[in-house]
C-alpha positions in Angstrom: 1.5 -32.0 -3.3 4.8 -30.1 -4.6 5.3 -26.9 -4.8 5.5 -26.4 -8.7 1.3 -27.9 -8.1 0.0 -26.2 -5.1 -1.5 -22.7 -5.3 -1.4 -22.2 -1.9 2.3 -21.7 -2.2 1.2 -19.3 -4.8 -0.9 -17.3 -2.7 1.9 -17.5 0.4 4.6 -16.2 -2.4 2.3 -13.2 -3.0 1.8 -12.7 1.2 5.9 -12.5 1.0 5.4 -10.3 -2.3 3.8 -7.4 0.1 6.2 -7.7 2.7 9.1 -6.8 0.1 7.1 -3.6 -0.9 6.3 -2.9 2.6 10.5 -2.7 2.7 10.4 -0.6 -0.7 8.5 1.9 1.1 9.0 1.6 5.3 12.5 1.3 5.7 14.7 3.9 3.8 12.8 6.6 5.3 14.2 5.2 8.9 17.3 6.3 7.7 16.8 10.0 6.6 18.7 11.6 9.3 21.3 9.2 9.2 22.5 9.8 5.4 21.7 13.5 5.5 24.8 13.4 8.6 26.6 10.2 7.3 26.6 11.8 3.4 26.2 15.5 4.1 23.1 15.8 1.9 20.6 18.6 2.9 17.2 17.2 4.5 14.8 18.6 2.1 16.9 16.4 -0.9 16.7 13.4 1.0 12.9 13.6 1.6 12.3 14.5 -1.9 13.3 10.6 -2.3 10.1 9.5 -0.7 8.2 11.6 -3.8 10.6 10.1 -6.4 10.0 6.6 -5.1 6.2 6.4 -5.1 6.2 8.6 -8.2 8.4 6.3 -10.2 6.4 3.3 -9.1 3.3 5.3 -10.8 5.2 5.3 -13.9 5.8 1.3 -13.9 1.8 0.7 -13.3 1.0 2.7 -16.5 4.0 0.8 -18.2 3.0 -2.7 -16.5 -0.7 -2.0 -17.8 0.3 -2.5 -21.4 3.7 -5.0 -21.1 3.2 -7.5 -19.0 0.1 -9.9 -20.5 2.9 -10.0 -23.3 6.1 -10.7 -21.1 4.0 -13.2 -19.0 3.5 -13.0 -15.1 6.1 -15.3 -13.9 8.8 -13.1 -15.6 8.2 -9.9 -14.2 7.1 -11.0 -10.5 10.4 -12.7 -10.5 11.9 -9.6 -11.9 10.0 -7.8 -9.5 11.7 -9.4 -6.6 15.1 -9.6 -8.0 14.8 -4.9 -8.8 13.7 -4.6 -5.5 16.2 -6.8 -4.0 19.3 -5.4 -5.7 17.8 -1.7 -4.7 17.4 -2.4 -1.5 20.6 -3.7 -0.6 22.1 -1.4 -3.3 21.0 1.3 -0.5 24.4 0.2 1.6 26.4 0.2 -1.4 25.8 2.5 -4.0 25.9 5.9 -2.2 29.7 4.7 -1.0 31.2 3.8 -4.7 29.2 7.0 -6.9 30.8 10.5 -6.2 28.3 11.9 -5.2 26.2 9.9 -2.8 22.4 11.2 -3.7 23.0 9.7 -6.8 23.5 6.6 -5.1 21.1 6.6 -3.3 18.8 7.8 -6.4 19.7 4.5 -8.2 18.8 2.6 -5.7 15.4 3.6 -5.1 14.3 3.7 -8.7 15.1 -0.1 -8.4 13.2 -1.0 -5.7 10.9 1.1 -7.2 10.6 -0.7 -10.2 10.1 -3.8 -7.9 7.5 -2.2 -5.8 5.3 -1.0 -8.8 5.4 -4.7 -10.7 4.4 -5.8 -6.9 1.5 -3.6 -6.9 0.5 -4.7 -9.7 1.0 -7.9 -9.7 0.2 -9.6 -7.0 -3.6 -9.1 -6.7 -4.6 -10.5 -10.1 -1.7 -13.2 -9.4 -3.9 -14.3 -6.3 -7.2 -13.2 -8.0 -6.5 -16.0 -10.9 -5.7 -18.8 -8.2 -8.3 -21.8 -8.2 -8.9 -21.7 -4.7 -11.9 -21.1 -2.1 -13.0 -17.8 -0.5 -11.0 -15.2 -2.9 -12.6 -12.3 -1.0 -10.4 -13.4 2.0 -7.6 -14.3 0.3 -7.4 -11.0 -0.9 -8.2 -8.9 2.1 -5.5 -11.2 4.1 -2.7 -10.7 1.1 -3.3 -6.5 1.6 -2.8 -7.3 5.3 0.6 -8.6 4.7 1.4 -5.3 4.0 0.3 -3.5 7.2 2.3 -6.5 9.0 5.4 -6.0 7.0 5.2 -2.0 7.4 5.0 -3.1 11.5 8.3 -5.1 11.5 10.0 -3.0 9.0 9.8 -0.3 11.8 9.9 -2.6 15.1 13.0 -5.0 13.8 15.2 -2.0 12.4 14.7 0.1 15.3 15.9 -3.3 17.5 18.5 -3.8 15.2 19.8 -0.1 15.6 19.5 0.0 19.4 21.3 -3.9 19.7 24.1 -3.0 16.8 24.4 0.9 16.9 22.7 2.9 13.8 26.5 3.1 12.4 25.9 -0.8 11.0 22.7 0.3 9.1 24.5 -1.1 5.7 24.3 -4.4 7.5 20.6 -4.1 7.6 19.9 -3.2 4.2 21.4 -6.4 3.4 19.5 -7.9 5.3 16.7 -6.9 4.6 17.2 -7.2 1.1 17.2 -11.1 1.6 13.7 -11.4 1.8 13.1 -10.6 -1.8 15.8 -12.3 -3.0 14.6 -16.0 -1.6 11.3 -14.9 -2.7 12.7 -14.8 -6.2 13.1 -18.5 -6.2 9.5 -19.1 -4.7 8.2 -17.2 -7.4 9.9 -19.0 -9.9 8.5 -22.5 -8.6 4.9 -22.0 -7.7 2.3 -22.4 -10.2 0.9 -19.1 -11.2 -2.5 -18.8 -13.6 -3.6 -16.2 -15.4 -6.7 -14.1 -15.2 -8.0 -14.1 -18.9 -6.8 -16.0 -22.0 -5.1 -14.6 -24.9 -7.5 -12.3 -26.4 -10.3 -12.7 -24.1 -9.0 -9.4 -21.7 -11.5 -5.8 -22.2 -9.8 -3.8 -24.1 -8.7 -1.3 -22.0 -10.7 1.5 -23.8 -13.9 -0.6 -23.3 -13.0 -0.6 -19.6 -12.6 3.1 -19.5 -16.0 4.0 -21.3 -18.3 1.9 -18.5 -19.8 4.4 -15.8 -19.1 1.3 -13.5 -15.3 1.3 -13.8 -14.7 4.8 -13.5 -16.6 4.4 -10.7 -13.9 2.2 -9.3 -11.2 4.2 -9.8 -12.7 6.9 -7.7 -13.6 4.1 -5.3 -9.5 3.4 -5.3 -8.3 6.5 -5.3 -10.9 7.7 -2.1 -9.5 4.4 -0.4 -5.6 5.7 -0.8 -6.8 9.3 0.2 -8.8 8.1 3.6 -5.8 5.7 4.4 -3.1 8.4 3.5 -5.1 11.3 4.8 -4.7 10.1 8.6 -1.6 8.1 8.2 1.1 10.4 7.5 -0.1 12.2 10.5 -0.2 9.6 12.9 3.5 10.3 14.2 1.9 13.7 15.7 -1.2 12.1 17.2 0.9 10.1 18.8 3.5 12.4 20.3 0.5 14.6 21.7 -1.9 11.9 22.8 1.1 10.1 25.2 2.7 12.8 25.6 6.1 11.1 24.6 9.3 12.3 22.6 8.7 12.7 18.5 10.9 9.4 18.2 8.5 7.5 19.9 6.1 9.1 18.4 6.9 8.4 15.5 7.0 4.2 16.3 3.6 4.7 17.9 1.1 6.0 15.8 2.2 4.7 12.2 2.4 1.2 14.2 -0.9 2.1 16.1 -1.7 2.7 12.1 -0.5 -0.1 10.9 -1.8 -2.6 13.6 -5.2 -1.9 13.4 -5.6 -1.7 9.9 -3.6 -5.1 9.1 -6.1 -6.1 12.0 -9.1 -5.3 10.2 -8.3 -7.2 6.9 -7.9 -10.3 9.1 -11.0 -9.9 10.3 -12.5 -9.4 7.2 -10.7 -12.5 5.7 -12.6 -14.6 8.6 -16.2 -13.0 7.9 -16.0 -13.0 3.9 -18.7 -15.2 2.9 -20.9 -14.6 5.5 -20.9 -10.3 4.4 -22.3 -8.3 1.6 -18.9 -6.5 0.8 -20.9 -3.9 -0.7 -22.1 -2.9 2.7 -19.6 -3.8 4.7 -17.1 -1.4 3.1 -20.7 1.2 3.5 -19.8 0.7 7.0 -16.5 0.8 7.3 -16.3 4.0 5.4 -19.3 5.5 8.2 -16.9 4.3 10.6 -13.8 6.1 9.3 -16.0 9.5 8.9 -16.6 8.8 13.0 -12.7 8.7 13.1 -11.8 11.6 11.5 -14.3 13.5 13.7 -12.8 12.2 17.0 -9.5 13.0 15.8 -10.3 16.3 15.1 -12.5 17.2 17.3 -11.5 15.9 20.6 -10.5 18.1 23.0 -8.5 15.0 24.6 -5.2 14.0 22.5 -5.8 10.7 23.8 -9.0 10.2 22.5 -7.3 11.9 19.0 -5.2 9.2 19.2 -7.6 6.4 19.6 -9.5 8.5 17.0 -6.4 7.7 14.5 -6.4 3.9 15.0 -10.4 3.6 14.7 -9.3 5.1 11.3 -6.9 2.1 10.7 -9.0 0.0 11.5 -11.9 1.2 8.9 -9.5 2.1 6.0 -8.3 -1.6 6.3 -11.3 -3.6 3.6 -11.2 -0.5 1.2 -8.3 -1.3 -0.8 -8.7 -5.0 -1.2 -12.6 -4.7 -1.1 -12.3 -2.4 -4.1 -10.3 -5.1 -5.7 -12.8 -7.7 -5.1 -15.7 -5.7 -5.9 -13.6 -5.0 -9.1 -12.9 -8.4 -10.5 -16.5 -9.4 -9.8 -17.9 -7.1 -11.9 -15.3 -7.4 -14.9 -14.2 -10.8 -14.5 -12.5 -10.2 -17.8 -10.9 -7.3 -16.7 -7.3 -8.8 -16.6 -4.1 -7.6 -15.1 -5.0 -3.7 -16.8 -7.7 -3.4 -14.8 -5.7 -4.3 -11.9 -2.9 -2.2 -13.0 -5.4 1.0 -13.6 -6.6 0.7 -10.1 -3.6 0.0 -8.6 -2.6 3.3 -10.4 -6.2 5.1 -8.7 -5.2 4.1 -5.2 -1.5 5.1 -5.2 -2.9 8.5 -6.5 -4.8 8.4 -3.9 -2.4 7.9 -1.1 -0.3 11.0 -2.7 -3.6 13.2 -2.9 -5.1 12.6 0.5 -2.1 13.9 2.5 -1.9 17.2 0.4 -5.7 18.1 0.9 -4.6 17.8 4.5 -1.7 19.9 4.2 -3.5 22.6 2.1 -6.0 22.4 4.6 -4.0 22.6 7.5 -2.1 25.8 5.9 -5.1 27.4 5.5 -6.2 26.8 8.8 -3.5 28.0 10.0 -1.3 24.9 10.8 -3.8 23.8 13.4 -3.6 19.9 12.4 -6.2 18.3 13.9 -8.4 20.5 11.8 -6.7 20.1 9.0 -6.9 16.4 9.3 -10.9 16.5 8.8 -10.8 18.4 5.2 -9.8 14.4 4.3 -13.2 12.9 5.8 -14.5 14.3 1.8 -12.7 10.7 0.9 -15.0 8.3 2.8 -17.6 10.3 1.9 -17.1 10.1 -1.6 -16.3 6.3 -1.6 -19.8 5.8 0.2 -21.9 8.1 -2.2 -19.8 6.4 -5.2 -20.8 1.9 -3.8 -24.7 3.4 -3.9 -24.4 4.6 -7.4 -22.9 1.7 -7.9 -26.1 -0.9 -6.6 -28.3 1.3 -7.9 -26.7 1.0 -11.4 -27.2 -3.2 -10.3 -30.3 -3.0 -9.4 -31.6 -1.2 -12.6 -29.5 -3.7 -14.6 -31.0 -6.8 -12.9 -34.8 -5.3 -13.8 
């Protein structure tokens, strides 16, 4: 069967899709230390990049939400690929040619950013609309696609840089920026379906007044905050735990992370139709309330450590779960829905690290401690899944 026929080249186009925005958001950061001596731009400018970046993409959900069920899906997950491909490797070039080099450096992350949001948004209901077999794990193995693409972002860069010298990091970018460029000319061969016809979508207002679908979005955004809430932190549970040097901390725990959590949604993709998702994400989230409390609590940083991966690994069948849980109960939800939750969760994964930092200020700075005022997420997202079957249940009788 050709490619132009065959979903499953559809669904493999979207796995690639999540390793470009695992790019857009892993590997720029890699390099903070390196422009702020290379360009001469203070720290504190630099990082305020990472804010601009996810903050931007926020901005293209909201747009995305209303545009592109006009422009069509094709378009703009090509054009997707083709921003965040031009950004990336604009990242080598740009800050060289503009005077001043922030700028630079500015334009090129609100293009990838621009790719990364239309990826977020995107890609789910791109997969969701697919006529294939066991969507559930389809869906939770796309979202681990991500957590891989996060782990060789960090693994292959920090190779390249210790083979070629940190010096050659333009090199990289170009690199890099490959990946989203082929996957432009995937996209624009596979078939690609779409979720609703032409007038058959909710209205998004509709969508917004059911009890059910705001129950969602908290569901999304308590997913980003649990995830969030333990990863940005999993550099300094790493460096106490093994006792190792802050760079290798830093490898360690957001790969730990990362490992465990693209681990999970494997798993799940394997056990699909043989779980009640409703329950399993129940568990998952009782599971990532354990975490927290090991990692907190613990008087041994090891066990804080292993407390941070458990948390990987039970923050791994939220956000895809959510999705799933999602489209079965609006089937008609179309790419807004997906958009609006997309739009939860990335709030979400900006809200969860600030309760921890507020918390950990007021404690403080004793971090461990600080980590727990995030275990409110899990808790939340399992208080908000029985609402939800109870809301079922009555509407079954």
């Amino acid at each position: 069967m050709s490619i132009k026929n065959n979903y499953n080249h559809t669904v493999f186009a979207c796995y690639f899709g999540y390793v470009v925005q695992a790019i857009v958001n892993n590997f720029a950061p890699l390099l903070f230390l390196t422009f702020r001596s290379e360009f001469g731009i203070p720290l504190e400018k630099i990082t305020s990049l990472i804010t601009i970046n996810f903050l931007f993409q926020l901005v293209v959900d909201v747009i995305a939400a209303k545009v592109v069920d006009k422009i069509g899906y094709r378009k703009c997950i090509v054009a997707a690929q083709l921003f965040s491909a031009l950004g990336i490797a604009g990242l080598g070039v740009f800050p060289s040619i503009m005077p001043d080099p922030y700028y630079g450096l500015l334009i090129s992350i609100l293009l990838y950013a621009t790719g990364g949001g239309l990826i977020e948004v995107l890609v789910s209901p791109i997969v969701e609309a697919c006529p294939i077999k066991a969507k559930k794990a389809a869906m939770s193995l796309l979202h681990s696609f991500y957590c891989w693409g996060h782990l060789f972002v960090v693994l292959l860069s920090t190779l390249f840089f210790t083979v070629f010298g940190i010096e050659n990091w333009r090199i990289l970018a170009i690199v890099w920026a490959v990946i989203p460029f082929l996957n432009t000319f995937y996209f624009a061969k596979v078939p690609i379906a779409h979720l609703t016809e032409e007038g058959e979508q909710i209205p998004v207002r509709r969508l917004f007044s059911s009890k059910q679908f705001l129950l969602f979005i908290l569901v999304m955004v308590c997913a980003g905050a649990s995830e969030q809430g333990m990863s940005q932190w999993a550099s300094t549970f790493a460096e106490a735990g093994l006792n190792v040097s802050k760079t290798v901390g830093d490898l360690a725990g957001p790969s730990l992370f990362a490992i465990t959590m693209g681990v999970s949604r494997v798993i799940y993709s394997k056990i699909s139709e043989k779980v009640d998702l409703s329950k399993y994400m129940t568990g998952c989230a009782m599971l990532c309330i354990t975490a927290y409390v090991i990692a907190a609590f613990s008087g041994n940083p090891a066990f804080s450590l292993f407390g941070c991966a458990m948390c990987g690994f039970s923050v791994g069948v939220m956000w895809p779960g959510a999705f799933s849980l999602a489209s079965e109960t609006f089937p008609k939800g179309g790419t807004a829905m997906f958009a609006f939750l997309a739009l939860a969760g990335d709030f979400g994964c900006s809200f969860g690290p600030t309760v921890v930092g507020v918390a950990t200020d007021i404690l403080n700075d004793d971090i461990k401690r600080g980590v727990f005022a995030a275990v409110i997420f899990p808790i939340l997202l399992i208080v908000s899944l029985f609402i939800m079957k109870q809301s079922k249940t009555k509407n079954k009788e």
